[in-house]
VORO-74703 format. One record per residue (C-alpha): x, y, z; residue in three letters. Coordinates in nm, 4 decimals. Layout:
// VORO-74703
         x         y         z  type
         X         Y         Z   ala
...
***
This chain:
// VORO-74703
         x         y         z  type
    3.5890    0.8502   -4.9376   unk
    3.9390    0.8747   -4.7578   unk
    4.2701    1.0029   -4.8754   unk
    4.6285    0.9400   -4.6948   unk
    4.7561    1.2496   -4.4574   unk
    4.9211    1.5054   -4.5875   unk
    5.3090    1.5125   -4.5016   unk
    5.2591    1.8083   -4.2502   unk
    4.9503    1.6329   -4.1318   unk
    5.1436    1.3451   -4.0438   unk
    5.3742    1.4803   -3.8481   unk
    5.1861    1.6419   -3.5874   unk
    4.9724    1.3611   -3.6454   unk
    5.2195    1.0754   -3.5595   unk
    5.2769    1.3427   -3.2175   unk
    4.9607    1.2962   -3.1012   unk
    4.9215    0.8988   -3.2116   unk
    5.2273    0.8718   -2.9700   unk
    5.1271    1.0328   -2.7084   unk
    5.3670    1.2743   -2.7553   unk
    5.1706    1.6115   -2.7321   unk
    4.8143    1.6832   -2.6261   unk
    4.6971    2.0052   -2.8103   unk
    4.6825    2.3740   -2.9368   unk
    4.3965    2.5796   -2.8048   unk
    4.2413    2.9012   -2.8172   unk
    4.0001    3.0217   -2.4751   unk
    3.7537    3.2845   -2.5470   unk
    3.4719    3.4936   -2.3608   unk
    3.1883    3.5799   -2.5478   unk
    2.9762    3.9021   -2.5066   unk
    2.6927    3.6959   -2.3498   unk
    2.5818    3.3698   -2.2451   unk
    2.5292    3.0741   -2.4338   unk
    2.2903    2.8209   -2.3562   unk
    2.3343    2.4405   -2.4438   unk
    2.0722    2.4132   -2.6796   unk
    2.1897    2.7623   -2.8593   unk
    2.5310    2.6148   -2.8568   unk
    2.4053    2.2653   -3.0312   unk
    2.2119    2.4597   -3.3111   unk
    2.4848    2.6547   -3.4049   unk
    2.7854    2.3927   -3.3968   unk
    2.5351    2.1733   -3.6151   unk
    2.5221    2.4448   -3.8816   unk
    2.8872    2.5117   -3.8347   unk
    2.9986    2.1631   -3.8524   unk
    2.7720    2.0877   -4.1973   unk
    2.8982    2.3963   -4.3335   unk
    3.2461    2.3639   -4.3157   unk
    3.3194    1.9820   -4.3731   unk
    3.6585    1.9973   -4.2555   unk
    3.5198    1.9935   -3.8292   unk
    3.3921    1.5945   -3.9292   unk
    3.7200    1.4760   -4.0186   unk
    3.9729    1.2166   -3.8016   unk
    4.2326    0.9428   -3.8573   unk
    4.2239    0.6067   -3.8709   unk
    4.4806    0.3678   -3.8668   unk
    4.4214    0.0736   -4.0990   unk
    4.7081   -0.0964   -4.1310   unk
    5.0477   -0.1583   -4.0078   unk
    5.3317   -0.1849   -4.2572   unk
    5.5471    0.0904   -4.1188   unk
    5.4708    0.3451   -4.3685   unk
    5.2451    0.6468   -4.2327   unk
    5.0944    0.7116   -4.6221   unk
    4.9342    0.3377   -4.5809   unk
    4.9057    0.3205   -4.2605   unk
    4.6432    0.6220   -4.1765   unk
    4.3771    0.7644   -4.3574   unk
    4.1541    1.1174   -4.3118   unk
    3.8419    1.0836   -4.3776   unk
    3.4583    1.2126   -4.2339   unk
    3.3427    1.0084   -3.9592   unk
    2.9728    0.8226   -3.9544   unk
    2.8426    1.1034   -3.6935   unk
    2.8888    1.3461   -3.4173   unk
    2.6869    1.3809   -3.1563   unk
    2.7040    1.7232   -2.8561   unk
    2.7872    1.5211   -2.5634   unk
    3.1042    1.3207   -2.7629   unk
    3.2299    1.6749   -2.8371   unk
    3.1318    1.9301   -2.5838   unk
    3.2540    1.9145   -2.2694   unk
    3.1263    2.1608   -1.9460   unk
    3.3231    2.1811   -1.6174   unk
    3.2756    2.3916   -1.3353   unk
    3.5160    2.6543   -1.2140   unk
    3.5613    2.9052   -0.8903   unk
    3.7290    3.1140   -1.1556   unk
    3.8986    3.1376   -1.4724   unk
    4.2838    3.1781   -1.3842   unk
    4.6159    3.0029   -1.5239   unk
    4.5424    2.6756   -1.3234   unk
    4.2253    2.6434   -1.5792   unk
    4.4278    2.6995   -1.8710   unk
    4.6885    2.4145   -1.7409   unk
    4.3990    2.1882   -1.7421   unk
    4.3009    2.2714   -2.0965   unk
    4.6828    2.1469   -2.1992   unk
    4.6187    1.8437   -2.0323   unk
    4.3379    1.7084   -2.2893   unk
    4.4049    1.5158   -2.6165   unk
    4.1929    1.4456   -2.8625   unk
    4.2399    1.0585   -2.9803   unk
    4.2125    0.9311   -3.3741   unk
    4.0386    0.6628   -3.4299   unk
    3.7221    0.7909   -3.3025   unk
    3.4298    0.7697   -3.5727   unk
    3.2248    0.9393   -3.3837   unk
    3.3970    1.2379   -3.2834   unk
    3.6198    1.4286   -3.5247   unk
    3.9728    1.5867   -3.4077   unk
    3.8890    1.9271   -3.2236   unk
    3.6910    1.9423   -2.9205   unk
    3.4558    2.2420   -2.7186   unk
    3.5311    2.2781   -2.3254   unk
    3.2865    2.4605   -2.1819   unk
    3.4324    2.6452   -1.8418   unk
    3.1119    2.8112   -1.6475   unk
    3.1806    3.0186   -1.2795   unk
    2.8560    3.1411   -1.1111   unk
    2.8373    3.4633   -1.3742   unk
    3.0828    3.3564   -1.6402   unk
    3.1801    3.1377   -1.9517   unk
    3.4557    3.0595   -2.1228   unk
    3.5236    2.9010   -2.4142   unk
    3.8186    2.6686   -2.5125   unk
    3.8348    2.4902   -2.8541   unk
    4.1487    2.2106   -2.8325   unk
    4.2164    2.0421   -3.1123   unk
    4.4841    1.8011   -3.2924   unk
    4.7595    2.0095   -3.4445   unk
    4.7261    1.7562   -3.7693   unk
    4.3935    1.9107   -3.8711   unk
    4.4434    2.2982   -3.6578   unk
    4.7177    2.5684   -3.6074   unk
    4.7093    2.9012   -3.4025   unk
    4.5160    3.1210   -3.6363   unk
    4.2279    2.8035   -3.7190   unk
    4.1884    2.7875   -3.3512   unk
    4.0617    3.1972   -3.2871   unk
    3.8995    3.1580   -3.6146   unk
    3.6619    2.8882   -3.4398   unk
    3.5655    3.1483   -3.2388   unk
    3.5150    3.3985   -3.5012   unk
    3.2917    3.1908   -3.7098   unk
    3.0639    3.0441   -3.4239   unk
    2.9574    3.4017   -3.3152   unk
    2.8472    3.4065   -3.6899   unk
    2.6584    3.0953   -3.6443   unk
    2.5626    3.2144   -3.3051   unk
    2.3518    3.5029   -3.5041   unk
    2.2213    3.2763   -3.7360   unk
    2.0373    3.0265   -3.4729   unk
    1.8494    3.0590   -3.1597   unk
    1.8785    2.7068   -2.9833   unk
    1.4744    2.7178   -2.8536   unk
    1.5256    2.3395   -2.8215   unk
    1.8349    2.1046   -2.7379   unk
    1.9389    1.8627   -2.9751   unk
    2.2128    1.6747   -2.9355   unk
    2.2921    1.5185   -3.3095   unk
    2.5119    1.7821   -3.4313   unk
    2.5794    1.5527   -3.7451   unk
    2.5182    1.2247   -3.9560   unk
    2.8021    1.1387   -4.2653   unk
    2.5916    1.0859   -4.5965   unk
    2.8178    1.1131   -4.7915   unk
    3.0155    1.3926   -4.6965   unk
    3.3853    1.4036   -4.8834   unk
    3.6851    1.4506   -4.7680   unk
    3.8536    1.7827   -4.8082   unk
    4.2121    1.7508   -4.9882   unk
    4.5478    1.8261   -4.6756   unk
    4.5641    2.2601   -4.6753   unk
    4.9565    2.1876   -4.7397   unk
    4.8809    2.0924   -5.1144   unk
    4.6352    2.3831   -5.2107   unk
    4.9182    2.6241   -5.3054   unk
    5.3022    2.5676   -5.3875   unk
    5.4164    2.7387   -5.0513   unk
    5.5388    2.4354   -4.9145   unk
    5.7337    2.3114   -5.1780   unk
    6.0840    2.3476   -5.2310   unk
    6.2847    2.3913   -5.5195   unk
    6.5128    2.1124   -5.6210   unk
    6.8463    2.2719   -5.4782   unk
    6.6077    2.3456   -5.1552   unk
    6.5265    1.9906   -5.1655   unk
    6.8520    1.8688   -5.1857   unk
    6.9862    2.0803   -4.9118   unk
    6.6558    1.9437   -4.7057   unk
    6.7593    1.5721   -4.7766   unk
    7.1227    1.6537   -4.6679   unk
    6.9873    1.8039   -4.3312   unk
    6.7611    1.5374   -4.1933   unk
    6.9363    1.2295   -4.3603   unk
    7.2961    1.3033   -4.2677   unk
    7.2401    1.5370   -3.9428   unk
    7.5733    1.4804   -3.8055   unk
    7.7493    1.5395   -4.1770   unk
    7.5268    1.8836   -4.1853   unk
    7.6521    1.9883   -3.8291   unk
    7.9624    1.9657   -3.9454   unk
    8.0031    2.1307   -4.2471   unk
    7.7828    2.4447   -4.0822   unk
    8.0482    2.4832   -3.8223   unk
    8.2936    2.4786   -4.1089   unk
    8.1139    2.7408   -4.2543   unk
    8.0411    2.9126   -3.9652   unk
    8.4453    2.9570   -3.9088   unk
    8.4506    2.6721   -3.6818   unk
    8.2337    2.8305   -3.4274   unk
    7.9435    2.6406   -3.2691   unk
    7.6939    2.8851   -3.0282   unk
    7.6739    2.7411   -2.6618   unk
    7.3173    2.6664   -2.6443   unk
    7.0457    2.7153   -2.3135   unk
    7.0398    2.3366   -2.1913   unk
    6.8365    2.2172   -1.8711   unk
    6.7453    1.9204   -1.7491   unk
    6.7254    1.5871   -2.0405   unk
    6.4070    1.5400   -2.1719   unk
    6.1442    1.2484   -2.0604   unk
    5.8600    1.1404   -2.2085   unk
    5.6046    1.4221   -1.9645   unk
    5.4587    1.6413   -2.1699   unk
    5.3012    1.8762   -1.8525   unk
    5.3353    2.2066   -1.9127   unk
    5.3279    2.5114   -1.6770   unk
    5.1379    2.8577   -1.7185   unk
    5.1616    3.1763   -1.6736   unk
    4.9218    3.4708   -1.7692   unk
    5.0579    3.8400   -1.8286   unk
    4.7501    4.0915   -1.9034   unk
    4.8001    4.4239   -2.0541   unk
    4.4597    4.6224   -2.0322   unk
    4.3330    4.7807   -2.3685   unk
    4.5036    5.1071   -2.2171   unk
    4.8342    4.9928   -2.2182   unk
    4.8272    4.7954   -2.5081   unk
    4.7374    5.0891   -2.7241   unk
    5.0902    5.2846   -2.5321   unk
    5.2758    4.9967   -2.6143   unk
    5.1204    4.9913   -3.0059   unk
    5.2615    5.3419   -2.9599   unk
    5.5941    5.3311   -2.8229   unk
    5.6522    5.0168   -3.0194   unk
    5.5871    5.2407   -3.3650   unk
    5.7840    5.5157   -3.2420   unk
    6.0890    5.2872   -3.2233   unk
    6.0290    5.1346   -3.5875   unk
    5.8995    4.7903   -3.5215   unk
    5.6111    4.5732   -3.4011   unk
    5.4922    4.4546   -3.0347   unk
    5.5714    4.0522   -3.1521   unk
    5.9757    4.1030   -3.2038   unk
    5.9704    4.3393   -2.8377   unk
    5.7793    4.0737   -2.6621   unk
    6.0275    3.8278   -2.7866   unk
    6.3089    4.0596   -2.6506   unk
    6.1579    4.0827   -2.3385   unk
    6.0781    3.7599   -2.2824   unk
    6.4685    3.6524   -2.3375   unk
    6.5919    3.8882   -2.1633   unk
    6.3875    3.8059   -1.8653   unk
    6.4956    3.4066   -1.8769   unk
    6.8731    3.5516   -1.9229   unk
    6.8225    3.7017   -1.5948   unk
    6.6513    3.4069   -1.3829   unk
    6.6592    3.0577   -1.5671   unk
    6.9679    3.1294   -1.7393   unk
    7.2132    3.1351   -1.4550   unk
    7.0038    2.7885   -1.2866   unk
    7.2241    2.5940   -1.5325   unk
    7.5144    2.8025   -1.6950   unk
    7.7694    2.9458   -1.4718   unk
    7.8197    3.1833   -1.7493   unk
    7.4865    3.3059   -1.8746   unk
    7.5596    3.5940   -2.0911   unk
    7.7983    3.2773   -2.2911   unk
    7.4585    3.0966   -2.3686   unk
    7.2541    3.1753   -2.6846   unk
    6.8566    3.1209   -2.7099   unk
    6.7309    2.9026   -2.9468   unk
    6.4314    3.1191   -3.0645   unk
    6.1754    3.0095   -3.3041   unk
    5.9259    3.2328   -3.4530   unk
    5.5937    3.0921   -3.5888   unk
    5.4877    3.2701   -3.9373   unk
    5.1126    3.2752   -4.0481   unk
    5.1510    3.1936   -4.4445   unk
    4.7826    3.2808   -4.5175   unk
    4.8743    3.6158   -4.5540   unk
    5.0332    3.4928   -4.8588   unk
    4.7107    3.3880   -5.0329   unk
    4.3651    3.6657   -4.9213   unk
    4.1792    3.4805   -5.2776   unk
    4.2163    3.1379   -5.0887   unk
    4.0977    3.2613   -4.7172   unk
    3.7839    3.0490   -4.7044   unk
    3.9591    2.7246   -4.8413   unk
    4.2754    2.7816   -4.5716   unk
    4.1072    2.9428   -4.2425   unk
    4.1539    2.6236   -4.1317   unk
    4.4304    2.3317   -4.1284   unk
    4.7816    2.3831   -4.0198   unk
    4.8556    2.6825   -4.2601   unk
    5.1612    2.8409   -4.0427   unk
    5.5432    2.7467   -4.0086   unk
    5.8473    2.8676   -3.8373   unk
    6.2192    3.0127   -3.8485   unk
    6.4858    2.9147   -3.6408   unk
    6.7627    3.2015   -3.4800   unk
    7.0322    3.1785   -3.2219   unk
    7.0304    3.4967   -3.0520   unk
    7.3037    3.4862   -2.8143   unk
    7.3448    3.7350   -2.4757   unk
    7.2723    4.1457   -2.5967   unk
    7.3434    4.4204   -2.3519   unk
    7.1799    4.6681   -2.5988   unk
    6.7708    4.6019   -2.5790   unk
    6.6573    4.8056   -2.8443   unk
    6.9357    4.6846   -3.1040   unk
    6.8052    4.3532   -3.0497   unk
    6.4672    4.4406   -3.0743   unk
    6.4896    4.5683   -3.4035   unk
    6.7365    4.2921   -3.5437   unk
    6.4657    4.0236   -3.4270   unk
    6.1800    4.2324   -3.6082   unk
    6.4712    4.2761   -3.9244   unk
    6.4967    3.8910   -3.8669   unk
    6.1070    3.8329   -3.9079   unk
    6.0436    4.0337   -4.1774   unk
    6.3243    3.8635   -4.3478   unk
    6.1446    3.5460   -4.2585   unk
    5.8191    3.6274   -4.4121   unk
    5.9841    3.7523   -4.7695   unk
    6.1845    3.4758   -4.7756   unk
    5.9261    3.1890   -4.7366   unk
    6.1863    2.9902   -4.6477   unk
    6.0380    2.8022   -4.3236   unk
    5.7494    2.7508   -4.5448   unk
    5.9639    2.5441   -4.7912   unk
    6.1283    2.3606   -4.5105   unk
    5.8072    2.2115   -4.3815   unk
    5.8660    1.9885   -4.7139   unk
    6.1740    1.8293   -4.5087   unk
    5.8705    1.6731   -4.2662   unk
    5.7968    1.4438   -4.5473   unk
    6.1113    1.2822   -4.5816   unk
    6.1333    1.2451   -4.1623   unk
    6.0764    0.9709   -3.9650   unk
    5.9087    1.1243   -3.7301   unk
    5.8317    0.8756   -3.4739   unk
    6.1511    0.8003   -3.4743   unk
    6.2971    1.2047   -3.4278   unk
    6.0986    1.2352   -3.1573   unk
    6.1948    0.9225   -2.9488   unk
    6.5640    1.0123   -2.9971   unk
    6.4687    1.3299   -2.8289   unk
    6.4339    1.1691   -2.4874   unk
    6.7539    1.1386   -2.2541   unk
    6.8665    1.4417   -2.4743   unk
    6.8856    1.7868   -2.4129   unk
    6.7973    1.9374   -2.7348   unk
    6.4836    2.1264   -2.6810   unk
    6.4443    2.4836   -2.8706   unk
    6.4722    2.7683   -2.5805   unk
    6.1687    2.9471   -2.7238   unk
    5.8581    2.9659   -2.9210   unk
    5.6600    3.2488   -2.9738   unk
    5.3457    3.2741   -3.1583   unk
    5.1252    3.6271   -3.1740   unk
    4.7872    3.5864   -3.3421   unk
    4.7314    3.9887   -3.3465   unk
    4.3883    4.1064   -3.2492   unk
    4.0742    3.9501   -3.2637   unk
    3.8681    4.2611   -3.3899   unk
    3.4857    4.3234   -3.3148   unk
    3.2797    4.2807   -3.5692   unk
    3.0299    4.6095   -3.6717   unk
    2.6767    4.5310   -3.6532   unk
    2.7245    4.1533   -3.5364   unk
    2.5643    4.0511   -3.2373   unk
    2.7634    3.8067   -3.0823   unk
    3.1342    3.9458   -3.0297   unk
    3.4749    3.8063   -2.8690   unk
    3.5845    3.9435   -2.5701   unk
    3.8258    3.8422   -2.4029   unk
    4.0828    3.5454   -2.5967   unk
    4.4028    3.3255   -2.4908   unk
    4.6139    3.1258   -2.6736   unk
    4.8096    2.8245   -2.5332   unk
    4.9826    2.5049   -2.7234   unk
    5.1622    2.2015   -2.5051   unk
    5.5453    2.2112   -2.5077   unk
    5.5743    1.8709   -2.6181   unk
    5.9327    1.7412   -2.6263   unk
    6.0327    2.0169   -2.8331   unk
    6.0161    2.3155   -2.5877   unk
    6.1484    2.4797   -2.3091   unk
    5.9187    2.7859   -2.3336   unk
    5.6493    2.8850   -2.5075   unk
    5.5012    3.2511   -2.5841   unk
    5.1134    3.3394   -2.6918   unk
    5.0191    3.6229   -2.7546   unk
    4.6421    3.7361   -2.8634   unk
    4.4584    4.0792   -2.7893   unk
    4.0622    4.1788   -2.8523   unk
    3.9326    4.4777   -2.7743   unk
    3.7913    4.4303   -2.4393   unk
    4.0187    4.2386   -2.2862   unk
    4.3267    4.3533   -2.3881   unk
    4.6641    4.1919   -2.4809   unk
    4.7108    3.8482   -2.2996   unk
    5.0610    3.6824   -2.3113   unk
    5.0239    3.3078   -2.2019   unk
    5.3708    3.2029   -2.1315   unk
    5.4362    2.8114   -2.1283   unk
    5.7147    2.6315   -1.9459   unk
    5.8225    2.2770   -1.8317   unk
    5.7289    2.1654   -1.4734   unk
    6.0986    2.1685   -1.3391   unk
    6.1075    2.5437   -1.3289   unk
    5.8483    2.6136   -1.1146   unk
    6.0622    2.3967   -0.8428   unk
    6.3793    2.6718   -0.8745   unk
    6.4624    2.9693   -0.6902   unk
    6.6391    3.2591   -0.7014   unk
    6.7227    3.5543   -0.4734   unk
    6.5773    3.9142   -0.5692   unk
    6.6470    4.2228   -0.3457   unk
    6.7713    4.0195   -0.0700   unk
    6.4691    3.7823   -0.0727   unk
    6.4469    3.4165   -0.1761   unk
    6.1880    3.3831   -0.4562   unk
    6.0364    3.1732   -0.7465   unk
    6.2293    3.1568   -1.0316   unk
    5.9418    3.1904   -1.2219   unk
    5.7511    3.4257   -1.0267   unk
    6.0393    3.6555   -1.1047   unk
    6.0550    3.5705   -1.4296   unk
    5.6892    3.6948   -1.4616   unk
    5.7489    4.0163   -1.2632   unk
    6.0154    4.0981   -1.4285   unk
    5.7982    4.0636   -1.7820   unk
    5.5707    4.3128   -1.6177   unk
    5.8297    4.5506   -1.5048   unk
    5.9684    4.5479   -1.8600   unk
    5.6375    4.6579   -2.0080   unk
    5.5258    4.9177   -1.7800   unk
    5.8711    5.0700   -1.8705   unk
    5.7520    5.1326   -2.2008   unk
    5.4190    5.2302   -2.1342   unk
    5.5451    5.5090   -1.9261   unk
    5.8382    5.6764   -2.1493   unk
***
């Protein structure tokens, strides 16, 4: 049994087809170590449980329509070794999460589905990192991995290794997440306004700047965009300590830790990679979008969307603000507007009715990349009375052709809040000057992240 992708399926599908992105992933340290043969057990239980960790893609035919071209389906069987990966280490830093970003995970493959397990051991430590295709996986699917294999963890014991984690007979296909409720559909005006945006883009641009009182925002640009989709890391770690003062000061001020992240994330690129390619920086507006889980929307439906790519995004130009806290609160105003709205939800529709190979080429040789992403997947809470619990979590996606930088943010217990900032190649090559001393660019730009939150730990 197969079925065609679904329309947001195809999209990040036809990314990764085209060798145009590599993968989302979440990293995770468990409470204690896992042995292969413990590991097998419980991703065989896990995978015949939930149906949706044997599916890939296959192309089958060629006529230039995506619908007819691909279909999902199971594939004939899975074994440990063509899914689990181990590696290695002297120690888990940002130079092992820049090698996670690195991996794809192919379609085509019927005997490996489209999420795979790397396995990163030092001498006294694992960790954890399950990469996957952004067709079949968003943020929140990838930390709920996690979450359900300490479940499965409990469940098994692993005296024995065996490596056939799973055999299709018979196994059906599970329908795209994207048509289980009506969040992604648009009405017809919605629609119409949709079909006006991606069909006549230049005809749109224009009659926004009428609207906007002929005004167009100056934009961040850098360098155009090629076809390398490397990315960069950085790691800032805020100990459980000063996570819970910055819980605090953020309630005290009326909004959440995501929108004062943002702000100090912006303001820190303002400051450092700003001025690299604008002689006027504070002229230059950030092109910020803000990812939006949408299973909040449905708690009746959590075990039939925990996984799939159940999340969207809004768009805002946030120009230059000398006044931090205003625009910390207008960006929280801005995503709380966002999640009442639904709006990015409906304009995931608009992805159906893109060619998306297509989009992207005409990407390359531009300079139209969105400043900003940021993504927070809150806090993966222990679980009372389980025996297996997450410890220590990070969250990192590849840039792609669509991003300048990229924000993560996931906390646990243990380990704190951990803020994996993502950025293109080029800017590790700058420099800047900082109290009289030549610097990275980006090294600043991470200082000056930390400086920002110690600030508001200790008011």
């Amino acid at each position: 049994m197969s079925r065609s992708p679904g329309f947001y399926e195809k999209h990040f599908l036809l990314r990764n087809a085209n060798g145009l992105y590599t993968n989302l992933s979440s990293t995770a340290k468990y409470n204690k170590h896992v042995t292969k043969a413990h590991l097998a057990e419980a991703l065989r239980l896990l995978i015949n449980e939930n149906s949706w960790f044997t599916h890939n893609t296959f192309r089958v035919a060629n006529t230039g329509n995506v619908y007819k071209d691909y279909v999902t389906r199971p594939v004939d069987h899975i074994n440990f070794d063509s899914v689990v990966q181990y590696i290695e280490i002297e120690e888990f830093d940002r130079y092992a999460l820049e090698r996670t970003v690195t991996m794809r995970v192919p379609v085509n493959r019927d005997d490996a589905p489209l999420w795979r397990l790397l396995v990163m051991e030092t001498k006294t430590e694992q960790y954890f990192t399950f990469y996957a295709c952004h067709s079949h996986f968003d943020g929140g699917s990838t930390a709920q991995f996690h979450k359900d294999l300490m479940g499965y963890l409990g469940k098994t014991s692993g005296s024995e290794f065996n490596g056939e984690l799973y055999k299709n007979q018979g196994t059906s296909v599970l329908p795209a997440v994207e048509t289980l409720t009506n969040l992604f559909y648009p009405s017809w005006f919605q629609k119409f306004k949709f079909f006006f945006e991606i069909k006549t883009p230049k005809l749109y641009e224009w009659v926004n700047w009428i609207f906007n009182g002929f005004k167009s925002p100056k934009l961040f640009e850098a360098e155009p965009i090629s076809a390398n989709v490397e990315n960069k890391i950085r790691i800032i770690n805020l100990p459980p300590s000063e996570v819970s003062k910055l819980v605090g000061h953020c309630r005290s001020n009326s909004y959440t830790v995501t929108p004062y992240i943002t702000a100090v994330v912006k303001r820190s690129l303002e400051r450092f990679v700003f001025p690299q390619y604008h002689s006027n920086p504070e002229e230059v507006s950030t092109k910020l979008f803000m990812a939006v889980e949408g299973r909040r929307y449905y708690p009746e439906l959590s075990e039939d969307i925990k996984y799939g790519a159940f999340v969207c995004g809004d768009t805002y130009i946030m120009p230059h603000q000398d006044n931090f806290e205003g625009e910390v609160k207008e960006i929280h105003k801005k995503i709380k507007e966002s999640i009442e709205s639904k709006e990015g939800f409906k304009h995931v529709w608009a992805l159906k009715i893109m060619d998306t190979v297509n989009m992207l080429k005409s990407l390359i040789g531009s300079k139209k990349r969105t400043t900003l992403l940021i993504t927070n997947l809150g806090s993966l809470k222990e679980v009372p009375d389980q025996e297996w619990q997450i410890t220590d979590a990070y969250f990192t996606s590849n840039n792609s052709l669509v991003y300048h930088f990229i924000v993560h943010a996931v906390s646990t217990a243990k380990g704190g809040l951990n803020i994996c900032l993502s950025y293109l190649p080029e800017y590790e090559n700058l420099t800047t000057t900082v109290d009289e001393k030549e610097v990275s660019v980006m090294n600043a730009v991470e200082a000056d992240i930390r400086a920002s939150f110690s600030r508001a730990i200790n008011q």
